[in-house]
N, C-alpha and C positions, 0 to 999 in steps of 0.2 A: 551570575549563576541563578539568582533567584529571576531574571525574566524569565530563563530557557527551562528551568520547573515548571513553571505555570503551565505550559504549553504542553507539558506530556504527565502533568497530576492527575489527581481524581478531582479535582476542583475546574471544573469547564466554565468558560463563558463563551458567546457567539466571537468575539473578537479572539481567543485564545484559538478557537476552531478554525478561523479565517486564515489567521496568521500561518495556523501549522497546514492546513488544508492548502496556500498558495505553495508553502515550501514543500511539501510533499506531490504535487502535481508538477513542480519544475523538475524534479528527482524524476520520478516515473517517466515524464517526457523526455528528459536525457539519456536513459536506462533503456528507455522503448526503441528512439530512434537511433541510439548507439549499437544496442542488441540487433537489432535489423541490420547492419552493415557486417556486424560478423555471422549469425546463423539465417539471415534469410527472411525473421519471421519476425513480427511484430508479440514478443511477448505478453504484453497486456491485454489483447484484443483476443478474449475469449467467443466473443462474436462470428468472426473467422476463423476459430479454431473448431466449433460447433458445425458450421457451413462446412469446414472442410470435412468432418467428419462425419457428416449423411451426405455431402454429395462423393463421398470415395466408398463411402459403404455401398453405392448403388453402382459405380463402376469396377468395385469391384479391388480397387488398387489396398491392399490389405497394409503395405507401409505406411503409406501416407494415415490412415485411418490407426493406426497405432503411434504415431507421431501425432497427431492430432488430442485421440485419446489421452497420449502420455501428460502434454501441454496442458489438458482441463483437468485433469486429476492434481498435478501437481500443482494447480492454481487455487482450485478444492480444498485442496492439503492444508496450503497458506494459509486460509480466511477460517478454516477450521483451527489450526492453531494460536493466531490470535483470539477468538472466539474461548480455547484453553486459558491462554494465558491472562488475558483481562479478568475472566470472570474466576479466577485462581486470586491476582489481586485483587480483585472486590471483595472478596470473601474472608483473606486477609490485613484487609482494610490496611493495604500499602498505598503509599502514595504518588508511588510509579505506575497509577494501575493501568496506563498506557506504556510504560516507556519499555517494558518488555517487550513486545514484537518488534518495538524500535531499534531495539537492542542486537535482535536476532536480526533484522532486516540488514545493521550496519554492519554484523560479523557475516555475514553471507557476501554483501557486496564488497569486501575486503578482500572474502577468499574469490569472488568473481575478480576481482581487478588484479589481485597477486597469480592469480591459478589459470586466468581465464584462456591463455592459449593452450595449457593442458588438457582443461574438462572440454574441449573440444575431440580430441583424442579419448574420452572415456566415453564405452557405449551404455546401454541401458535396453531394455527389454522393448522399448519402448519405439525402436530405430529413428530415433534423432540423440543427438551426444545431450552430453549431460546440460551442458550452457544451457539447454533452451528450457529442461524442467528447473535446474537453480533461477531460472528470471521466473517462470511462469509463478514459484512458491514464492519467490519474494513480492511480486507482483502483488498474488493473493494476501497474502500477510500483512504490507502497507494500505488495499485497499480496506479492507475490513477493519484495518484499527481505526483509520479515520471517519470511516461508514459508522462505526460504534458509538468512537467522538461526537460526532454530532447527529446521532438518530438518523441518519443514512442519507443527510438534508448536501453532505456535501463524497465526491468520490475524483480520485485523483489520477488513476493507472488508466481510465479512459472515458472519452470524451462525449459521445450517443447522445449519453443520459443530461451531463452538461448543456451540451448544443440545442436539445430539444426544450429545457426550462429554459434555458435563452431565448428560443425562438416564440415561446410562449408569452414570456412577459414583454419581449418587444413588441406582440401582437396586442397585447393589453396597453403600451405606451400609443400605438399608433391606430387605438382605438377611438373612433368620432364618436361620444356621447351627446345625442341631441337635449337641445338645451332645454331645460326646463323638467328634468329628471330631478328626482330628488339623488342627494350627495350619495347614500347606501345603496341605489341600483344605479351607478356608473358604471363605468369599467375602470378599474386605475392599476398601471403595474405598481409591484411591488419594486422599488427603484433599488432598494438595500440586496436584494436579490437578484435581483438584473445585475449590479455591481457585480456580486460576488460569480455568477455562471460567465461572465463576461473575462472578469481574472481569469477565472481558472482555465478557460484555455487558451486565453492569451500569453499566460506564463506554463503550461504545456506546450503549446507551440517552440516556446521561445527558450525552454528546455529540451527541448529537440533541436533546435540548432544547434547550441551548445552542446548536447551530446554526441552527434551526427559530427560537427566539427573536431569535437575532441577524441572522438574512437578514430577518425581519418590523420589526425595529424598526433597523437599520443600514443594512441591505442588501449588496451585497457587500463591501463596505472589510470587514467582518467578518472576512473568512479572512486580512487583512494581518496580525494578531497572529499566528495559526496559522502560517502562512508563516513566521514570526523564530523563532518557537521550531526548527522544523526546521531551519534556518539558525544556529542556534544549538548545533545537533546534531550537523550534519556538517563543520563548519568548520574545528575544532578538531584532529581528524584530518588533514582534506586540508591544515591548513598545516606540521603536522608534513614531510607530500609532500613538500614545495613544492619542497628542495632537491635533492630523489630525480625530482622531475618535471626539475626543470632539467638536471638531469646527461641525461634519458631523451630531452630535447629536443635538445642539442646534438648526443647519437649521434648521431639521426635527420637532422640535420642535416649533419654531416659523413661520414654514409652518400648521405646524396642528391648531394653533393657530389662522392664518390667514385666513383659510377655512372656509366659510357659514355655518352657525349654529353651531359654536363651541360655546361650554357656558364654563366657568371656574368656 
């Protein structure tokens, strides 16, 4: 119990980051390429959801540009509540002060894995069913808490931003320094980093088979395991809370209490 605290505390180190940054990029890769086989659309890739929505503004196709729209608001939504909810634990100086979006992220993907052939059947303003804004907010939600984790150093729902510091520091590894430079103007990758941009989409990738396989032959009960492990993450933390929550409740309680025209 006490490893899988570390990982979602207010207590960070680069390796607590790494650790939860690989397992949160096999999630999103399973979630992304699983979600594509039922609505179509790559939930995490706000990239083409942008694209699609100024090149259908100029042709004109008013669905698709509200389906578009719906996907980056709902992703919006996500990274803005995380954003709520960490700096809500910081300020209560909890010790889950990540494991709340966790938390939310694991009861969403539960209702996506128990509900999900239904919320394909629920519409939304937005003309795409509901599956695809519950992936776009969960998307957002996971990206941002990890983004926060680590000062925005690592991002797990997709890949651009990875691929391109990969390609970056392999350019510095496969860089010829002529000799006779001094050691401070070489060029030298950062090797710890290379590492880590290198994981991250090798186990996205490889989270996408496995979700891709398991939506084809499961269907969605598939993300119920993914769902426990995160539940398994942030739990551990928030019950350490629990009696820091209780003491926070009673103020609030005996503050409402103490306010001008309260009746009981």
């Amino acid at each position: 119990m006490r490893r899988f605290r570390h990982l979602t505390d207010q207590h960070r180190t680069g390796t607590h980051n790494r650790r939860l940054g690989l397992l949160l990029a096999f999630n999103a890769g399973a979630i992304n390429a699983g979600g594509f086989l039922v609505v179509h659309l790559y939930t995490s890739h706000m990239t083409g959801f942008v694209s699609m929505l100024a090149d259908n503004l100029v042709l004109g196709n008013m669905v698709l540009v509200l389906g578009a729209l719906g996907a980056l608001l709902a992703f919006i939504s996500g990274a803005a509540t995380t954003a709520i909810l960490v700096n809500w634990a910081r300020q209560h100086r909890l010790h889950g002060t990540y494991a709340l979006p966790l938390l939310l992220v694991a009861l969403l993907m539960l209702v996506f894995g128990l509900l999900g052939a239904m919320t394909l059947n629920w519409h939304t303003p937005f003309a795409v069913p509901a599956t695809v804004l519950l992936l776009s907010f969960m998307m957002g939600l996971q990206n941002a808490t990890i983004s926060k984790m680590s000062s925005s150093e690592i991002r797990t729902t997709h890949m651009t931003g990875n691929a391109t510091d990969l390609g970056i520091e392999l350019g510095k590894l496969l860089y010829w320094n002529r000799s006779g430079k001094p050691p401070e103007q070489q060029v030298r990758a950062n090797r710890r980093r290379l590492g880590l941009y290198a994981s991250l989409v090798s186990i996205f990738l490889l989270g996408g088979v496995a979700g891709a396989a398991g939506f084809k032959h499961v269907g969605f009960v598939f993300v119920v395991p993914l769902a426990l492990v995160l539940f398994t993450l942030a739990l551990p933390p928030l019950w350490i809370d629990r009696a820091h929550l209780r003491v926070m409740l009673r103020r609030t309680d005996k503050s409402s209490a103490t306010q001008p025209g309260h009746s009981s």
